[in-house]
Phi, psi and omega in degrees: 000123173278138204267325207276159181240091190091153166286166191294141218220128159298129192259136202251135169345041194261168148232055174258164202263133123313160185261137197110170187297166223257085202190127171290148168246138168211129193222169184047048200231125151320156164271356169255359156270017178275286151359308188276324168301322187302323195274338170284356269190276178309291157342319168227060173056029194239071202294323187280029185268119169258148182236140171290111180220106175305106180292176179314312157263044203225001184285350162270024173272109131012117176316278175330027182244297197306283173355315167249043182294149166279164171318133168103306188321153183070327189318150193065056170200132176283129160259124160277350188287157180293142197315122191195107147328100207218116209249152180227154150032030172274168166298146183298322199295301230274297176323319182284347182247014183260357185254350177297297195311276191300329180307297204299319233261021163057027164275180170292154180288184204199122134348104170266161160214167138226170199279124171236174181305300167333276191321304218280035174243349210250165201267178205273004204251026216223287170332292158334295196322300207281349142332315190282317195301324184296311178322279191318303164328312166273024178245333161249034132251009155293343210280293193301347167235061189229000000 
């Protein structure tokens, strides 16, 4: 089943608010690298931000599930799921500038998304998928026009 409607859209230099509640999703982080997003997280002042860290056996839960998790949830338990950044209800600014901050802090790279009308009905190991494919699709046309 294809979940998606269209391809994933470059999110643009605004100050328009995005959609859904106010809240980081983050799966597939060690817990002392978890120690490192928060502080990457805090560094660009997005000090109220709650945050999420999906454990290992939670990747069949609904984004919208997830979405009302309290602050916190998870945190400290090493996650295998695939690595991934999953942003609700930030401001356009504020998204270009927490993947600058993390690009500078030299962590591994990640899956980024955000929460749409769409996303937040599909479950999060579902979300991952069509994340990886895309990703891989863009790496083979950049690849391809080099």
């Amino acid at each position: 089943m294809n979940q998606k409607e269209g391809p994933f859209k470059k999110v643009e230099k605004t100050a328009e608010k995005m959609y859904g509640p106010r809240k980081l999703l983050v799966c597939g982080y060690s817990a002392k690298e978890q120690e490192a997003l928060v502080t990457c997280v805090k560094e660009t002042d997005l000090n109220d931000l709650p945050v999420v860290f999906i454990g290992e056996n939670e990747g069949d839960k609904l984004i919208s599930e997830i979405l009302a998790w309290d602050d916190g949830h998870g945190a400290g338990e090493d996650s295998s799921l695939g690595r991934a950044v999953i942003m609700s209800g930030f401001f356009k600014e504020e998204l270009h500038r927490l993947m600058k901050n993390y690009k500078e802090s030299g962590m591994p790279s990640q899956l980024w998304a955000t929460v749409t009308p769409i996303s937040e009905g599909w479950r999060l190991i579902d979300l991952l998928k069509e994340l990886a494919v895309e990703a891989e699709a863009m790496r083979k046309r950049t690849s391809s026009k080099n």
